[in-house]
C-alpha positions in Angstrom: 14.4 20.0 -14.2 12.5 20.8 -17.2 15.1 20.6 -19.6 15.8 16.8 -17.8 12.7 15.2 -17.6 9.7 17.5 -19.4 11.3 19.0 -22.4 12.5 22.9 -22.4 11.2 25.5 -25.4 10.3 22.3 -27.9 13.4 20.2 -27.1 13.0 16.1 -26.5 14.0 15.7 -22.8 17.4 14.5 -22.3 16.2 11.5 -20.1 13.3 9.0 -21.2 10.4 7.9 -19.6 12.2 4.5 -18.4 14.9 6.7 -16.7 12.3 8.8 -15.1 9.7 6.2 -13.5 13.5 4.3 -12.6 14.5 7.5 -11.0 10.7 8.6 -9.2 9.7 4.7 -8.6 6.4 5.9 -10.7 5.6 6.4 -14.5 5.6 9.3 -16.0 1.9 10.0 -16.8 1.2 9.3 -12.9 2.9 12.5 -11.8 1.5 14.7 -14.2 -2.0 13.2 -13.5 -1.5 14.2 -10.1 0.4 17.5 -10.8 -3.0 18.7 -13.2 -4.7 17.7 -9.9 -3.4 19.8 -7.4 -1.3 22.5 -8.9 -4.7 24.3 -7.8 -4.6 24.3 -4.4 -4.2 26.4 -2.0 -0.2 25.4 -1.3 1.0 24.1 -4.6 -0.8 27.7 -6.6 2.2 29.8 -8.1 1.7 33.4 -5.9 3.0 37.0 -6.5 4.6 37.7 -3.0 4.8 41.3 -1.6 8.2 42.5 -3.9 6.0 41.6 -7.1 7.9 38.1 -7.7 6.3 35.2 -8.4 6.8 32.6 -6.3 7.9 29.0 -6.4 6.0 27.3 -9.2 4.0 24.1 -8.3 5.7 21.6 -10.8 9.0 21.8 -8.9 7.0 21.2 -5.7 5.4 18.0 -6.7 8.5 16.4 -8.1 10.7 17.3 -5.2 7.9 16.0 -2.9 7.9 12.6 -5.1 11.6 12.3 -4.9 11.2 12.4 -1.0 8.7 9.6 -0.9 10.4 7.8 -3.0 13.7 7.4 -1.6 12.6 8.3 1.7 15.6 11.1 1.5 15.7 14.5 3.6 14.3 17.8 2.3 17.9 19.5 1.7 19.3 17.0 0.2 16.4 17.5 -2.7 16.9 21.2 -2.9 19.7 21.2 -4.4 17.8 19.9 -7.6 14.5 22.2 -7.3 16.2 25.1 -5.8 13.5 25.3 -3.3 13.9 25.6 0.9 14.0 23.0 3.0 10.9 23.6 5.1 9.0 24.2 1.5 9.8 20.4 0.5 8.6 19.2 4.0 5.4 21.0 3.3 4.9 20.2 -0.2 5.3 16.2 0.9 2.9 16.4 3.7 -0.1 18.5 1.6 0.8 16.2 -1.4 0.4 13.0 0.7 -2.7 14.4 2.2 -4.2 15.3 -1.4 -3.6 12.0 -2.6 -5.3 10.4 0.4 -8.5 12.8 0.4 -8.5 13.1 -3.6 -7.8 9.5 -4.7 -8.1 7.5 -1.5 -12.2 6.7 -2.1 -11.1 5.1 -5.7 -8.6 3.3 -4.8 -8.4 2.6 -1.1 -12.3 0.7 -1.1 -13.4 -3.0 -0.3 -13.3 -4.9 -4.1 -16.6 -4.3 -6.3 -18.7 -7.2 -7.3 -17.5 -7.4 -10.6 -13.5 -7.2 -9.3 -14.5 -10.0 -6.4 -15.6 -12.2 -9.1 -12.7 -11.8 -10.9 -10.5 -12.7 -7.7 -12.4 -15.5 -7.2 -12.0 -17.2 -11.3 -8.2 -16.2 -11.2 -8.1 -18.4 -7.5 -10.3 -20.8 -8.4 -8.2 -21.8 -11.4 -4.7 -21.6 -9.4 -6.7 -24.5 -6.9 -8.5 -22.7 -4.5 -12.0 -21.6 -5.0 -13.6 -19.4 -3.0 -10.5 -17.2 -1.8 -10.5 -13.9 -1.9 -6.4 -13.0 -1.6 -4.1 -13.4 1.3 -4.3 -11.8 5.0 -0.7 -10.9 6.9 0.2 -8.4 8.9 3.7 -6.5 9.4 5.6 -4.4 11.1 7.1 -1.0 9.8 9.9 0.2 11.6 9.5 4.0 13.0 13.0 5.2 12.9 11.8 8.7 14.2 9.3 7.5 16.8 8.7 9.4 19.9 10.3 8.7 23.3 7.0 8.6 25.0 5.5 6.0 22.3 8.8 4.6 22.7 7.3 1.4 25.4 4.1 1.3 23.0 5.9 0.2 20.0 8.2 -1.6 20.7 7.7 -4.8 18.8 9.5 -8.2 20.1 13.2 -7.4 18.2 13.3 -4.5 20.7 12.8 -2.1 17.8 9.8 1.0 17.4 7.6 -0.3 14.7 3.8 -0.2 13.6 1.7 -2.9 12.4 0.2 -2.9 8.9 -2.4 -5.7 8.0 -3.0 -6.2 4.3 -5.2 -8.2 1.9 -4.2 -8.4 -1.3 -4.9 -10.5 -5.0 -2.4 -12.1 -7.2 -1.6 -8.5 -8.8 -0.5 -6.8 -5.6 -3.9 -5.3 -6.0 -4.6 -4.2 -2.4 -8.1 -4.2 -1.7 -7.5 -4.1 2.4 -5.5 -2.0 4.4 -5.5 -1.1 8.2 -1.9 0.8 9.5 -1.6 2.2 12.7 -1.7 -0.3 15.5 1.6 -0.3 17.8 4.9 -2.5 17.1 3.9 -3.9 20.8 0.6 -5.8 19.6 0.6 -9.2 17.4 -1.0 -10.1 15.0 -3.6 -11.5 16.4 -4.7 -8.3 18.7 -4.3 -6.6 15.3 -6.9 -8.7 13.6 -9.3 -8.3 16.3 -9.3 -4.4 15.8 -9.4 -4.3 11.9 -12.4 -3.9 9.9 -12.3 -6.4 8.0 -12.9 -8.5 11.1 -15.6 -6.1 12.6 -17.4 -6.1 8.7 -17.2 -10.4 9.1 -18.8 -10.9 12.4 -21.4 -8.1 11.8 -22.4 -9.9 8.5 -21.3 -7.1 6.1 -18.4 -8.9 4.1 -18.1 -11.0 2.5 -21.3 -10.7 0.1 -23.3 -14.0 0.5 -24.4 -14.0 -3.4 -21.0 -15.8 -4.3 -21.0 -20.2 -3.6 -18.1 -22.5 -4.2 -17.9 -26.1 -3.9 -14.9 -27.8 -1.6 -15.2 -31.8 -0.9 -18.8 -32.1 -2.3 -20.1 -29.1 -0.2 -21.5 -26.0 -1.7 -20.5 -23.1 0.7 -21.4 -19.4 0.6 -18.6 -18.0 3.3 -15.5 -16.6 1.1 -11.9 -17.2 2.9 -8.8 -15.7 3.0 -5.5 -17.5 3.4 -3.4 -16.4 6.6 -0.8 -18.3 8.4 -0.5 -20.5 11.4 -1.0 -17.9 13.9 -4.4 -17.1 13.2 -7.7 -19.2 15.0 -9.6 -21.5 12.8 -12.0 -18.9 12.2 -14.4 -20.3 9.4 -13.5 -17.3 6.9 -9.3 -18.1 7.7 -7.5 -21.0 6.1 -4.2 -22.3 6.7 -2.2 -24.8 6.2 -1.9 -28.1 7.9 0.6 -27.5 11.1 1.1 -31.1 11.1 0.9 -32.8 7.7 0.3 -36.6 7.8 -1.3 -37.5 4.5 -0.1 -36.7 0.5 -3.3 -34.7 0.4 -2.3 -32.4 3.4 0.9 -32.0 2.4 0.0 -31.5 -1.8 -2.8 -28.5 0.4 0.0 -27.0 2.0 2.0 -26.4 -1.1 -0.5 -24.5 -2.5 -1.8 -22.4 0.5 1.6 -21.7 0.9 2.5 -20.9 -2.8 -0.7 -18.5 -3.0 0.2 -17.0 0.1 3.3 -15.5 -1.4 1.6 -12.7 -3.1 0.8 -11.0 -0.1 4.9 -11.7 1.4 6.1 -10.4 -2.6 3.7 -7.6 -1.7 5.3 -6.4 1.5 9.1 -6.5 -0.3 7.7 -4.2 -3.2 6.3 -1.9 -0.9 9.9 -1.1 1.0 11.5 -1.7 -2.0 9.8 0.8 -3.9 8.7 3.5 -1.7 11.3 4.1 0.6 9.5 6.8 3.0 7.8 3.5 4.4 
């Protein structure tokens, strides 16, 4: 592994970067980044056992637990690369996903700053629609190794066991919303109801008021997102025109729909890229 991707005793690796972020679905710098980060704890810390051995080193951990998420592949079909046990990789997948969460999770995974909204709301303003601040779907994950008893509860309307995830995202796939977890059983709109997001709207915490736009000659202070059809006519919602009659309401509709892709491009790189989804 070292000799492949890291360089062994001064030696240039015998792949490149390109073939490794192709190969782990992430750039290079990100795994070591997150390797200096939690080769220190408790589980990934190289050990003496009781014989006087040392034990599995951490760097073979993290990269066999990357591999997993990545391609969503069993534990032993990865030993065979990191010469590590089966029940090691499970473990070094869960901790690693739970670092990442408790570690990087209040950087990344946080409503947008003032200073990134603003930015959102320039970028949409010059694509045609001020005053949004991304796209709103929701969909549903299937859970290939969902429980018999949850089995009724998620079950989504294809018949298959599935959870919901609800997302709001910018033009860079930057997601700045994220609520997983309801069952396959509810829709989207029982979904919305439960986020957030929608508790933080009606209890006046997002989104900030210090932000105006001006739409048909009046100056509003109530960001948006876009959402589809399903969703009420909620003043912070806007969708397109279910029946357009006019040039102007079908010219609107091209454009909420066009914008509206970022969040449906968002959802194919997701299960295209990380697998264990």
């Amino acid at each position: 592994m070292l000799r492949d991707y890291f360089g062994l005793d001064g030696s240039p690796p015998v792949y490149d970067e390109a073939d490794f972020e192709r190969r782990f679905q992430v750039p290079l710098s990100v795994l070591l980044r997150i390797y200096h980060a939690v080769k220190g704890r408790p589980f990934f810390a190289q050990r003496i056992n009781a014989t006087g051995k040392p034990q599995a080193h951490p760097l073979p951990k993290v990269v066999a637990a990357f591999r997993v998420n990545a391609y969503g592949e069993t534990p032993d079909l990865t030993d065979e690369y990191v010469r590590l046990s089966a029940s090691t990789i499970s473990m070094s997948v869960r901790e690693l996903l739970r670092f990442v969460v408790d570690a990087f999770g209040p950087a990344y995974l946080r409503p947008t700053t003032p200073a990134e909204l603003e930015r959102i709301l320039e970028r949409n303003a010059r694509r045609g629609l001020p005053g949004c601040t991304g796209s709103l779907d929701c969909s549903h994950l299937e859970w290939s190794n969902c429980p018999k008893a949850f089995a009724c509860m998620d079950q989504n309307r294809h018949g298959k066991r599935s959870v919901v995830m609800k997302t709001v995202c910018d033009e860079d796939l930057c997601i700045w919303h994220l609520f997983v977890g309801c069952p396959g059983s509810q829709n989207d709109l029982n979904v919305m109801h439960a986020s957030p997001l929608y508790l933080s709207v009606t209890w006046g915490e997002w989104p900030p008021r210090k932000f105006s736009y001006t739409a048909n000659g009046t100056t509003r202070t109530l960001l948006y997102n876009l959402v589809d059809g399903i969703y009420p006519p909620f003043a912070f919602f806007v969708s397109s025109f279910p029946d357009p009659t006019t040039e102007v309401e079908t010219t609107f509709n091209r454009l909420q729909e066009a914008l509206r892709n970022d969040v449906e491009r968002l959802y194919a790189v997701l299960t295209a890229r990380f697998h264990i989804a």
